[in-house]
N, C-alpha and C positions, 0 to 999 in steps of 0.2 A: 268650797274647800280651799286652804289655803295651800298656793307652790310648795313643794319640796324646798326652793331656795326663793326667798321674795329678792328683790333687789337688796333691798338694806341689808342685809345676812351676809349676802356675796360681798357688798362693799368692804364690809366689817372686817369680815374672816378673808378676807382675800387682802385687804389694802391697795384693790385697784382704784383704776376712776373708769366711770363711763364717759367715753369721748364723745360721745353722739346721744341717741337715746337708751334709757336705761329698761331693762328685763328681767322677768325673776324666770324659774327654770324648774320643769315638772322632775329631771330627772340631771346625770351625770354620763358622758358619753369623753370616750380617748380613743374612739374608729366610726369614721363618717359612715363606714358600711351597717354599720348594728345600731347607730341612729335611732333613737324614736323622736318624735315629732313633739317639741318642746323643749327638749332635754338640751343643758347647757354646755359646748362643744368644749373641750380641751386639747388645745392644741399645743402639744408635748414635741418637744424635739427630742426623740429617741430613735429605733433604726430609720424612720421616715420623719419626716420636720410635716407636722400637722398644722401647719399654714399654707403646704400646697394643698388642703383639702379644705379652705373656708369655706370656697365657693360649693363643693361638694353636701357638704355640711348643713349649708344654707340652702339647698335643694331639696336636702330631707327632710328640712324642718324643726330645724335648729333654733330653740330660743336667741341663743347667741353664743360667744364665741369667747373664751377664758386664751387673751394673747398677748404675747411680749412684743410685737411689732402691728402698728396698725395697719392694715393693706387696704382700709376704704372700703370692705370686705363684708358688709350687712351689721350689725349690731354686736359689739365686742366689749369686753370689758379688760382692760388693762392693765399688765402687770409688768414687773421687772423680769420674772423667772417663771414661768406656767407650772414646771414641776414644783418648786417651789409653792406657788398658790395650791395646788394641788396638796398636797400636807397640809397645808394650813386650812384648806377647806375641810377635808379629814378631820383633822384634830378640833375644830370649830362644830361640825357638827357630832363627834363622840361629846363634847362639854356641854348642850345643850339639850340631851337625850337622856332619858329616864332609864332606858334599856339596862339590865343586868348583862355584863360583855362574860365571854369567855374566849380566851385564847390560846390557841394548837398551834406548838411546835415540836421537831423531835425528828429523827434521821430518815423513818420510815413512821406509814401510819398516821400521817398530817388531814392528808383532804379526805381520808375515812372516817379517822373520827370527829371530824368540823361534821360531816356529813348523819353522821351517829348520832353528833349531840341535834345538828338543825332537825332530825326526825323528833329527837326525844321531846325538845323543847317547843319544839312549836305543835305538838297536843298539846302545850298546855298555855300558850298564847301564841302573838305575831312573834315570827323570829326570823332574825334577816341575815343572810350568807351570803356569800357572792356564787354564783353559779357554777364557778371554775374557782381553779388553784390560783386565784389572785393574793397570791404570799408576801409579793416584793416593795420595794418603794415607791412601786405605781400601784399594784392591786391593792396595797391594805389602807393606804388612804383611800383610793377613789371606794372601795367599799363602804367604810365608814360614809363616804358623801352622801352614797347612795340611800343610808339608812332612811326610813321613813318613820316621821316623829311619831307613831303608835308603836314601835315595835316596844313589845317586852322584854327581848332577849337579843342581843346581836351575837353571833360566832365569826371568830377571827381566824385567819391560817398565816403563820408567819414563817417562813422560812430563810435561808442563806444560803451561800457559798463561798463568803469570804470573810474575815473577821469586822466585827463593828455595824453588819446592815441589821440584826434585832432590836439593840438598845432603841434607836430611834423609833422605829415601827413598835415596841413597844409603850413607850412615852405617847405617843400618837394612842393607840387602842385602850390604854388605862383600863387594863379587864378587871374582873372582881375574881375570876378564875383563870389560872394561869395552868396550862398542861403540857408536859414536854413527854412525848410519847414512847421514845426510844432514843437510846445514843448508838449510833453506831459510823463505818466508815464511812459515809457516804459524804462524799467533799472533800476526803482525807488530804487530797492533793493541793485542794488551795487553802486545805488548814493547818497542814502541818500534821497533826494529831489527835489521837480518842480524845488526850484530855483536852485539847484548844476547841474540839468543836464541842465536847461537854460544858464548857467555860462559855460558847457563845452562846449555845440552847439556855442557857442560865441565865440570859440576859433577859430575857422575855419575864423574870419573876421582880426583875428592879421596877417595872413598869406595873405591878399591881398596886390598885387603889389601898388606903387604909385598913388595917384587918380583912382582907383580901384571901384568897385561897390558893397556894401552891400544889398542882398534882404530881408527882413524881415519881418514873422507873423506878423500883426496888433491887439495886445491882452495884455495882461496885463503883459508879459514879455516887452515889447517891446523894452521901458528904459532901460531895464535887459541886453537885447540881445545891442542894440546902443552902451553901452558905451564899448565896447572893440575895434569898429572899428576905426581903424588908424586916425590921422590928416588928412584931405586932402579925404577922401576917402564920396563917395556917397552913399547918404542913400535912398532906395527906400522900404514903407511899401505896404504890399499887403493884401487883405481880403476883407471883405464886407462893410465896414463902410464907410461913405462916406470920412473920413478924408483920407484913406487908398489913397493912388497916381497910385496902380494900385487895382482895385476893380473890385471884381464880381458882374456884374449886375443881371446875370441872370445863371438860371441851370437848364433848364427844361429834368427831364429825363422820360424815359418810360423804357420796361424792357430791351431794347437793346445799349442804348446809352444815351448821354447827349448832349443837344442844349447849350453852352457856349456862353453868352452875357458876354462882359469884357471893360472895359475899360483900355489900357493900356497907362498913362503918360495923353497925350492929343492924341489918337485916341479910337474908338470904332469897334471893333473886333469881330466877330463872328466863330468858328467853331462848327460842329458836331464829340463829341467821342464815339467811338463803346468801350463807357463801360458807365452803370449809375453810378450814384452819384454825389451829392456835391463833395465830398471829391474829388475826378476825376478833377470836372472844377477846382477849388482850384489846385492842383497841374497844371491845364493846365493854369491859371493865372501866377503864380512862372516863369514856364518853357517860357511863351511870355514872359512876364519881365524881367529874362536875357538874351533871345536871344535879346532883343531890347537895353540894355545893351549892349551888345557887337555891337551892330553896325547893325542890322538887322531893316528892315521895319516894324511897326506889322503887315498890315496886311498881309505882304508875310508870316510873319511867324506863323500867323492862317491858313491859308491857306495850310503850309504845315502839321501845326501840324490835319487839318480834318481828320477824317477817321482813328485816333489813335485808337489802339488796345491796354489794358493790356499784361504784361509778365502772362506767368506760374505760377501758385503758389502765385500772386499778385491779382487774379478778372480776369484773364481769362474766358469764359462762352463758352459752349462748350457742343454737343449734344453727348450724348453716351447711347450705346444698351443696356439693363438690361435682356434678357432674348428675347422673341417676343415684345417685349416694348420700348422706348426710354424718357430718363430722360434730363432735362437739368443741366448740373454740373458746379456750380459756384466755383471754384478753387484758394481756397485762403490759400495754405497747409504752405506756403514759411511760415508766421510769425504771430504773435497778439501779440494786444494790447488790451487795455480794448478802446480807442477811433477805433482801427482799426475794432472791432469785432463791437462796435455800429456801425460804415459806413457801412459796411459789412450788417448786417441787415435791415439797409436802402434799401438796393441794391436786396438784395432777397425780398421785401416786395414788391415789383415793379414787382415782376414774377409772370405768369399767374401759378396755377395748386395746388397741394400739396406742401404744403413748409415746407423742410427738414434738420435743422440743427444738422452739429456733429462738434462739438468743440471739440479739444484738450487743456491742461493746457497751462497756458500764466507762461512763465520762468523770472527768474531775477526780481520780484520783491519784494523778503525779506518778511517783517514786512508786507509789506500792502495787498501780496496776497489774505488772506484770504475774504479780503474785496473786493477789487477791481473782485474775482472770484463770492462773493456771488452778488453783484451789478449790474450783468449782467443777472440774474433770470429774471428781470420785464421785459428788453427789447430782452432776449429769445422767455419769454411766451407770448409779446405782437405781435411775427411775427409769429413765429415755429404753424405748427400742430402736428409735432413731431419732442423729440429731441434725439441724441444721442452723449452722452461725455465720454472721456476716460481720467483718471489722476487722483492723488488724490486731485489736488485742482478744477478740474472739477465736483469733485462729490460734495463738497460743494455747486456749482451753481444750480448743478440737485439736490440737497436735497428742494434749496429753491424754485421749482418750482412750479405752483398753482396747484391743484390735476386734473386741466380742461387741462392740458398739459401732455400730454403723454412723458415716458422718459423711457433712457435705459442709463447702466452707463457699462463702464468694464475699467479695471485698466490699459488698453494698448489700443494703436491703433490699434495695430494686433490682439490683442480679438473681438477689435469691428469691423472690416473691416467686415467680414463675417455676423454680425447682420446687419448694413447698409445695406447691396446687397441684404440680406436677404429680407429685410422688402420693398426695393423699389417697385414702380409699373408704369407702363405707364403715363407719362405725368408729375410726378416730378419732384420739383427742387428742388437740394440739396447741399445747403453750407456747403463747409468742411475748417474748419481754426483752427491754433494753430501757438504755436511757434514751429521754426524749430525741435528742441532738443523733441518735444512730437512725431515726425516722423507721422505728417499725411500726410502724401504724400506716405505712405503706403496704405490709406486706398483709395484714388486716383488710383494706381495703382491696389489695386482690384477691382474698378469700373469698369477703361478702362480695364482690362481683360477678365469682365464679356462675355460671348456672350449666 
């Protein structure tokens, strides 16, 4: 069976040299700890310079090593810029790959529905993801590397936080399906605005192949989002309205799942997702619409998509011990938003028992912070019996809380983890969300610790 990269592929698409002896490479690695034994090392100067881990690298069993400095260091092959080569290997192995691409972007609902479509698509061949939220200008090339030349199908996740990082990373992914999921504030602060980060989400449609397929929110961007897509290229709106060409009919949840009635194009589609909310069916609309885009049946691809589960850190829901007790923990540590944090309490307001919110501070959004944290009081206090938040723009929120809602503030997640666990009792449900950077998934981890 031939390498994932033989040497001449590397040479090509990289434009290095081999200084020493030459290697090709079962797989693509940018962390000497997660290493598999072949795999060709990248070493990236990004928060750590991945040239103090050659020797590390070369221990796991490194084919060799993609570097801008030679250190003498086992088997390398060399370049001017690694990230650099990096894209370029990306973008060399999307051009040599038969796979049918699809790519997710959009404010909220990104790594759900990549997640959606890799369930849908791969019943019906090889379909290749990246395992995490690799969005950036390191994850969405080193994915593409990663691709293995069977795949039928690849799924993209592209994301931002400043103006100008999509266009490229779209240019690189060249999808045949383009989805941008939601516009909303999230990043408001280093973009300025709805309509600057609707204009970036829009960038991801310049990078669709030929007669290519655009997905798009049905909302008041809509115009917004359209005019960027190519001559020639297909426009499909999704949402609830009836203009919308794929539309949610229906979304009946209870506190384990969601009943999805959909229409997609001209059929009627039904499955069950083991997560509630709108926001859920919505993203499970998105993900049937470009599996059927790419050439899929709907209703096979309802049918695969049944019985979907949330990632980690996204609405996972999940039973853990507290002591002699057991709570239910709704697991939404990964990110927020001010719309993802309303869905979010949608979802808990649907659970039977005590309902327990701890919010962490929502990052990246400048000027409007302040508001956009105090905004989230009313529909705190209209679910919570109790709240508990840590940050200082979460305390803004618990200041405005009604004095009939009970709250507890500390200035860290790791302050507050120990008051949570504290205060739990038998038969709770407890929603823990922020953005990544407030580190609740700290506070997750002293849950499941609890015994």
């Amino acid at each position: 069976m031939s390498p994932l990269w033989s040497a001449a592929d590397l040479e090509i698409a990289t434009g290095g040299v081999f200084p020493r002896e030459r290697f090709a490479a079962e797989g693509v690695a940018i962390d000497s700890r997660t290493l598999a034994a072949g795999d060709l090392f990248v070493a990236l100067a990004d928060v750590r310079d991945g040239h103090d881990f050659l020797a590390d690298a070369r221990e796991r069993g490194a084919a060799g090593a993609l570097v801008s400095r030679d250190e003498g260091v086992g088997a390398v092959l060399l370049v001017e810029d690694t990230q650099a080569a990096l894209s370029r290997l990306g973008e060399f192995a999307r051009a040599r790959s038969q796979a049918k691409v699809a790519a997710v972007t959009g404010s909220v609902g990104k790594s759900t529905t990549k997640e959606m479509l890799r369930r849908i698509l791969g019943a019906s061949g090889t379909t290749h993801a990246a395992e995490a939220s690799f969005n950036n200008h390191i994850g969405v090339p080193l994915t593409l590397a990663r691709m293995p030349g069977d795949a039928r199908f690849a799924v993209v996740e592209i994301g931002m936080n400043h103006p100008g990082e999509i266009a490229p990373l779209a240019a690189i992914a060249r999808p045949h399906v383009a989805i941008v999921t939601t516009i909303a504030a999230s990043h408001i602060g280093l973009m300025g605005s709805i309509e600057a980060i609707a204009d970036e989400k829009a960038e991801l449609l310049r990078g669709l192949v030929p007669g290519g397929t655009a997905i798009l929110p049905r909302g008041p961007h809509l115009a917004r989002l359209a005019r960027r897509a190519p001559d020639g290229a297909r426009l499909i709106s999704f949402g609830t309205q009836d203009l919308a060409e794929a539309r949610l009919i229906g979304a009946e949840s209870d506190a384990s799942g969601v009943d999805v009635t959909a229409r997609i194009l001209d059929r009627i589609v039904r499955c069950r997702l083991a997560a509630p909310g709108a926001h859920m069916a919505m993203n499970a609309v998105a993900a049937l619409t470009g599996a059927v885009a790419l050439g899929l049946d709907a209703e096979a691809a309802a049918a695969a998509l049944d019985g979907f589960a949330p990632l980690a850190g996204r609405g996972v829901r999940r039973s853990v011990r507290i002591g002699t007790g057991r709570v239910t923990l709704l697991d939404e540590s990964y990110n927020a938003s001010g719309a993802s944090i309303r869905a979010a309490l949608d979802v808990l307001a649907l659970q039977p028992g005590r309902r327990i919110v701890v919010l962490g501070d929502m990052l990246e959004l400048g000027d409007f912070a302040d508001d956009e944290h105090r905004d989230l009081a009313g529909p705190v206090a209209g679910v919570a019996d109790h709240v508990f938040a840590c940050g200082e723009k979460m305390r803004l929120m618990a200041d405005e809380l009604p004095v009939h809602c009970p709250h507890v503030w500390a200035p860290s997640a790791a302050e507050l983890a120990p008051l949570v666990r504290d205060a739990l009792r038998d038969g709770d449900v407890v929603l823990v969300k922020g953005s990544l950077g407030s580190r609740m998934r700290t506070i997750i981890a002293t849950l499941e610790s609890t015994v």
